[in-house]
GUZANU-268746 format. One record per residue (C-alpha): x, y, z; residue in three letters. Coordinates in pm, whole numbers. Layout:
! GUZANU-268746
+--------+--------+--------+-----+
|     c1 |     c2 |     c3 |   r |
+--------+--------+--------+-----+
|      X |      Y |      Z | ALA |
...
+--------+--------+--------+-----+
! end
This chain:
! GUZANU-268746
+--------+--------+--------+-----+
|     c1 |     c2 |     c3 |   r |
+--------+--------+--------+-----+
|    733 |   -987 |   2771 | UNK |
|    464 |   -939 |   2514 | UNK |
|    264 |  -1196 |   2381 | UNK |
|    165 |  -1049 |   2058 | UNK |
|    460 |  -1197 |   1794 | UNK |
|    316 |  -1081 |   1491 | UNK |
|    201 |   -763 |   1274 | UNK |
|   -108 |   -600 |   1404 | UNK |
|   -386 |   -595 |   1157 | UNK |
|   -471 |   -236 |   1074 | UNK |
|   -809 |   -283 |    886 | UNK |
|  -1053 |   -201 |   1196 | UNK |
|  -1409 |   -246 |    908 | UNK |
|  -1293 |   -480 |    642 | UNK |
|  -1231 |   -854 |    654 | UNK |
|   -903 |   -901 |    624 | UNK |
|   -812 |  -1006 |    256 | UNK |
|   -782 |  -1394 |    184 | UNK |
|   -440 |  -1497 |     85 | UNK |
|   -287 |  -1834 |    -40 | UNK |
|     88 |  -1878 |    -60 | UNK |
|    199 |  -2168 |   -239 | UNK |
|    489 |  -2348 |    -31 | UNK |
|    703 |  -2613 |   -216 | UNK |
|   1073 |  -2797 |   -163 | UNK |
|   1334 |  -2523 |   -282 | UNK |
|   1128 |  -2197 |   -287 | UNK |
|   1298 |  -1845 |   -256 | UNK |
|   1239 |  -1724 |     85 | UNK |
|   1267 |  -1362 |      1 | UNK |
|   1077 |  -1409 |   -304 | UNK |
|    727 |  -1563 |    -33 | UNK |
|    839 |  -1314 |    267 | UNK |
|    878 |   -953 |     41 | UNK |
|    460 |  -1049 |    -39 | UNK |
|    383 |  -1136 |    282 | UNK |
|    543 |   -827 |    448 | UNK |
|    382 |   -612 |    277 | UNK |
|     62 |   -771 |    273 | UNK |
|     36 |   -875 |    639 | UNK |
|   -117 |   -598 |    816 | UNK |
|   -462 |   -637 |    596 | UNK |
|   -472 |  -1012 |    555 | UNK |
|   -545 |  -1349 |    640 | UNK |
|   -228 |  -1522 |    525 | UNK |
|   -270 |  -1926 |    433 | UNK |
|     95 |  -2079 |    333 | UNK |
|    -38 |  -2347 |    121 | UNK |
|    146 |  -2703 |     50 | UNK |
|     57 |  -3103 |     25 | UNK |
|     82 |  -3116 |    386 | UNK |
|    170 |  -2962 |    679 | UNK |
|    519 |  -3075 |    733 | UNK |
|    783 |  -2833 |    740 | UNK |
|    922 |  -2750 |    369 | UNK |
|   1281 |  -2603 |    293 | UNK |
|   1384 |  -2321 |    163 | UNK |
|   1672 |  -2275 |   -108 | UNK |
|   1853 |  -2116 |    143 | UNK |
|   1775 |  -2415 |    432 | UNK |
|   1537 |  -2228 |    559 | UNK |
|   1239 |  -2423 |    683 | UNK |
|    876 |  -2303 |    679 | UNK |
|    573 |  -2486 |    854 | UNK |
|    294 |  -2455 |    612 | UNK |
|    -82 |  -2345 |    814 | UNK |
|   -308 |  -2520 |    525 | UNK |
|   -301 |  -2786 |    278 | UNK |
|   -426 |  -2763 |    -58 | UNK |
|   -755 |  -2973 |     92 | UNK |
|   -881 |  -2720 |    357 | UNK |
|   -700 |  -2405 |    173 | UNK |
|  -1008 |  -2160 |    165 | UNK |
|  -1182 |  -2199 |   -202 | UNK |
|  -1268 |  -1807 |   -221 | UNK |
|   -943 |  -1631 |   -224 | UNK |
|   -884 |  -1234 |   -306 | UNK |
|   -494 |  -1355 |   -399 | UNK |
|   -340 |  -1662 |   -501 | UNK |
|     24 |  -1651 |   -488 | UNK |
|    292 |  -1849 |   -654 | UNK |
|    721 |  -1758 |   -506 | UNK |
|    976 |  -1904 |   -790 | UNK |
|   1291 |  -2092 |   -670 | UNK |
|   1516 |  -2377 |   -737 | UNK |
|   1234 |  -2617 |   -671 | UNK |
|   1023 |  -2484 |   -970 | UNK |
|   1097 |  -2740 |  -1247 | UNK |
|    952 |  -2968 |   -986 | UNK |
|    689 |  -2807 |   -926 | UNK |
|    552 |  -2728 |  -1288 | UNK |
|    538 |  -3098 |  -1320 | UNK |
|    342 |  -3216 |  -1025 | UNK |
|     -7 |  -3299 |  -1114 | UNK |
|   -137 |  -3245 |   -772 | UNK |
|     32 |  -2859 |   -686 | UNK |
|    -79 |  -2737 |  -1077 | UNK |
|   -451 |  -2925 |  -1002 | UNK |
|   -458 |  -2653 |   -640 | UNK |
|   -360 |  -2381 |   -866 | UNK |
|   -605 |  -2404 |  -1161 | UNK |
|   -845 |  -2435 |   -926 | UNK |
|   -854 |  -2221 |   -686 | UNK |
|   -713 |  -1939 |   -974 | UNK |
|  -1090 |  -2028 |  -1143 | UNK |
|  -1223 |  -1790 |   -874 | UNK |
|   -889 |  -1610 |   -694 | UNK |
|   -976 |  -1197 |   -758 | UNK |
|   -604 |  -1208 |   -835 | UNK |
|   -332 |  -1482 |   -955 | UNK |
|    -41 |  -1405 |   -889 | UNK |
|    373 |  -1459 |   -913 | UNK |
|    727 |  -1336 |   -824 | UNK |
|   1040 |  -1424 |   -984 | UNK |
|    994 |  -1828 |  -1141 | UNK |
|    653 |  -1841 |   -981 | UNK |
|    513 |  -1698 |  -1306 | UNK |
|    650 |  -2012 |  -1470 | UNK |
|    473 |  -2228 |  -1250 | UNK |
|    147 |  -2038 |  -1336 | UNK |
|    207 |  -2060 |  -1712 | UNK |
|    258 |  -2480 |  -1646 | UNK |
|    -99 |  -2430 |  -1453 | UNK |
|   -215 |  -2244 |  -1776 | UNK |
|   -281 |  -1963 |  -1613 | UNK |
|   -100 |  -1747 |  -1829 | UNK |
|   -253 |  -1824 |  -2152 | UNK |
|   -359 |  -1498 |  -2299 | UNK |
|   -168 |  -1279 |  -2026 | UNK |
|    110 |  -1061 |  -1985 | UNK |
|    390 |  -1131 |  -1711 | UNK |
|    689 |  -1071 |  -1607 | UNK |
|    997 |  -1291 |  -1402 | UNK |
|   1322 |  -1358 |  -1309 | UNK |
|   1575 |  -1167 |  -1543 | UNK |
|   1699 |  -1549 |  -1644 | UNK |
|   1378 |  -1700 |  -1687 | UNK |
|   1235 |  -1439 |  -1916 | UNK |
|   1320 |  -1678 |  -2254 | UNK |
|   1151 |  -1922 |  -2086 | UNK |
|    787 |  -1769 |  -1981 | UNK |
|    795 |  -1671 |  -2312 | UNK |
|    881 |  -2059 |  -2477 | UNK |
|    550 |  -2093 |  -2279 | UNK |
|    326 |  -1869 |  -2450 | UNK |
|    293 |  -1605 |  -2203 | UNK |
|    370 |  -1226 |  -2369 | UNK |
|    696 |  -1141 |  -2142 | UNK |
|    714 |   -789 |  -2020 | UNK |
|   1060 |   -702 |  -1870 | UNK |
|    965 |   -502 |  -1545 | UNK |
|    976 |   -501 |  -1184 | UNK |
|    576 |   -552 |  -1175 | UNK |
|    322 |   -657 |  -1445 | UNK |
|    -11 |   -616 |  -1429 | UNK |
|   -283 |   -730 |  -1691 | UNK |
|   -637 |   -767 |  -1557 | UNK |
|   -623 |  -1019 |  -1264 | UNK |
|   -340 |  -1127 |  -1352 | UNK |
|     54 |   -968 |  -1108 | UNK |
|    356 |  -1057 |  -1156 | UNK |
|    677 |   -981 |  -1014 | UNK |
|   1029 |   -975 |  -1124 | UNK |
|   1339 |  -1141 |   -965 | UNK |
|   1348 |  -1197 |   -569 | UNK |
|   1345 |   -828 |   -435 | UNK |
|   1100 |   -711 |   -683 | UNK |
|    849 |   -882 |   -422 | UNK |
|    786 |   -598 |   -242 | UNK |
|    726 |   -383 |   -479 | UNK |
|    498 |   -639 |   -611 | UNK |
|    313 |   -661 |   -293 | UNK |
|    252 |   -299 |   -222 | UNK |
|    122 |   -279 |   -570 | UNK |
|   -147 |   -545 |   -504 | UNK |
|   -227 |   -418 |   -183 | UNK |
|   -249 |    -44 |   -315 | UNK |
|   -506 |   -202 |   -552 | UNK |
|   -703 |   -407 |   -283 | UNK |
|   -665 |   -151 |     11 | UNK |
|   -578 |    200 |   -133 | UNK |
|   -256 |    407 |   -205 | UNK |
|   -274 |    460 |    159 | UNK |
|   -266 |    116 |    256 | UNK |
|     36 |     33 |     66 | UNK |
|    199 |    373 |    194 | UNK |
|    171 |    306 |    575 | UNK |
|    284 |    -41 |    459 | UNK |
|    572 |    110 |    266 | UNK |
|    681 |    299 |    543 | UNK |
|    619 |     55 |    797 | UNK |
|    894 |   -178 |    643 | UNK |
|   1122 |    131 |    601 | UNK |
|   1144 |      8 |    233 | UNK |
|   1359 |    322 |     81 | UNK |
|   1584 |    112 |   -114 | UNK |
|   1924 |    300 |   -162 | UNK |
|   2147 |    -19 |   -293 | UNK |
|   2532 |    -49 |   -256 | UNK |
|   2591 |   -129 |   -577 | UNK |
|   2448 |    -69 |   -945 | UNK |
|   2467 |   -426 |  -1047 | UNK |
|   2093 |   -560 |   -952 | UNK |
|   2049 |   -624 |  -1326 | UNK |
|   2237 |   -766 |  -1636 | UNK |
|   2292 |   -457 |  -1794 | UNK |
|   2443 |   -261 |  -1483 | UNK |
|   2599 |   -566 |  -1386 | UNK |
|   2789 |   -609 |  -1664 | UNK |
|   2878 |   -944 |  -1885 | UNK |
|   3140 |  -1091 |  -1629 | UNK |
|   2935 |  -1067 |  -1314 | UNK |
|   2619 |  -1187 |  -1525 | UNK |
|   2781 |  -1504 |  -1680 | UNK |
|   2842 |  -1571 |  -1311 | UNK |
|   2519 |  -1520 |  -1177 | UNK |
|   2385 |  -1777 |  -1474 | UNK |
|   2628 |  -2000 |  -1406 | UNK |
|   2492 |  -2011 |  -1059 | UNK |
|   2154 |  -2111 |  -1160 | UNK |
|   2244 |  -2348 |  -1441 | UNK |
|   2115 |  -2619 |  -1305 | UNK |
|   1791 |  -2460 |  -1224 | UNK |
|   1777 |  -2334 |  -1583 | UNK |
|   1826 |  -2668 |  -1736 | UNK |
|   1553 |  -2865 |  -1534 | UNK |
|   1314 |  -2602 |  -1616 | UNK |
|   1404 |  -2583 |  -1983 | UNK |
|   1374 |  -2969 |  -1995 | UNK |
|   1011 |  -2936 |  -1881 | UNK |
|    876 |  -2673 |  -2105 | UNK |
|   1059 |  -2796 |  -2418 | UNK |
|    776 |  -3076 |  -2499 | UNK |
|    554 |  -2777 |  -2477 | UNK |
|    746 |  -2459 |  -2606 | UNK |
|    491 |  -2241 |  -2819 | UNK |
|    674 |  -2125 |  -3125 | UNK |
|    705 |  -1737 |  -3116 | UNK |
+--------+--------+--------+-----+
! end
């Protein structure tokens, strides 16, 4: 039985790229692990929170964190923010939006998928930027200032975002094409076999049609509420 558990790092000259994940209560697993997938042969991976107890996924899903936002690295070629249920929480706690402004002072990139971006915008690091999110949260990125582009990835300077959930990989191997080279993210690409052939034609509101998409919102009320609450006392009129 092999000891080696984990992706081999394929850089053999290069130091491996310095990457913070930001954990928190009710993330979107798929929306942290698409990233780190694709990222994980070519970096140094630090899955940031508070502490280092064990935080849950939206799913149930628990994940032990490997720094805190004290010994988190200060130079960092990516800082990463996953969206979730727990975002409304998050874009109000003074401590996670104090990590994120400052170590995104000096990150080469900040970065998002899905709600993350919202969290970034709370962290004002938005201001000034175009970004993209979650289908649902679009309206609100945009209450917040930040010029919404509806796509699967944005990019604008240093600033990458993703769209909704899935739309992480793609996200990643566009960050690591720009970090390590189109061949990077190719042998990465292939790698995860991601050839993505779906069952169905309904992985957005207009092929999914009205019924199916008042369903899906429905789903994430809740989540849509809290998050409204907070950015209400400071929408930008646009």
């Amino acid at each position: 039985m092999t000891d080696n558990l984990q992706w081999p790092t394929n850089d053999r000259t290069e130091a491996p790229l310095q990457v913070a994940m930001l954990l928190y209560p009710g993330l979107t697993l798929l929306d942290l692990v698409g990233p780190q997938a694709a990222l994980s042969m070519h970096s140094k991976i630090h899955l940031v929170w508070k502490t280092r107890g064990a935080v849950t996924a939206d799913t149930g899903i628990r994940i032990e964190p490997s720094a805190t936002f004290d010994d988190c690295p200060q130079q960092l070629d990516i800082l990463f923010v996953p969206g979730g249920f727990g975002t409304a929480a998050v874009m109000q706690d003074a401590e996670a939006l104090a990590f994120l402004r400052d170590r995104g002072a000096t990150a080469k990139y900040v970065t998002s998928v899905c709600s993350g971006s919202l969290i970034l915008a709370a962290a004002g690091l938005l201001q000034g930027y175009k970004a993209t999110s979650h289908w649902s949260a679009l309206d609100m990125l945009a209450a917040l200032g930040v010029e919404v582009v509806k796509a699967r990835v944005v990019t604008d300077r240093n600033r990458v975002s993703g769209g909704g959930v899935t739309a992480g990989i793609d996200f990643g191997l566009t960050l690591l094409a720009k970090l390590r080279g189109e061949h990077a993210a190719k042998l990465s690409q292939l790698a995860l076999e991601y050839d993505p052939a779906p069952p169905f034609d309904a992985g957005s509101p207009e092929s999914a049609g009205p019924e199916i998409t008042a369903e899906a919102l429905a789903f994430v009320a809740a989540a849509i509420r809290e998050a409204s609450a907070v950015i209400a006392p400071q929408a930008v009129a646009v």
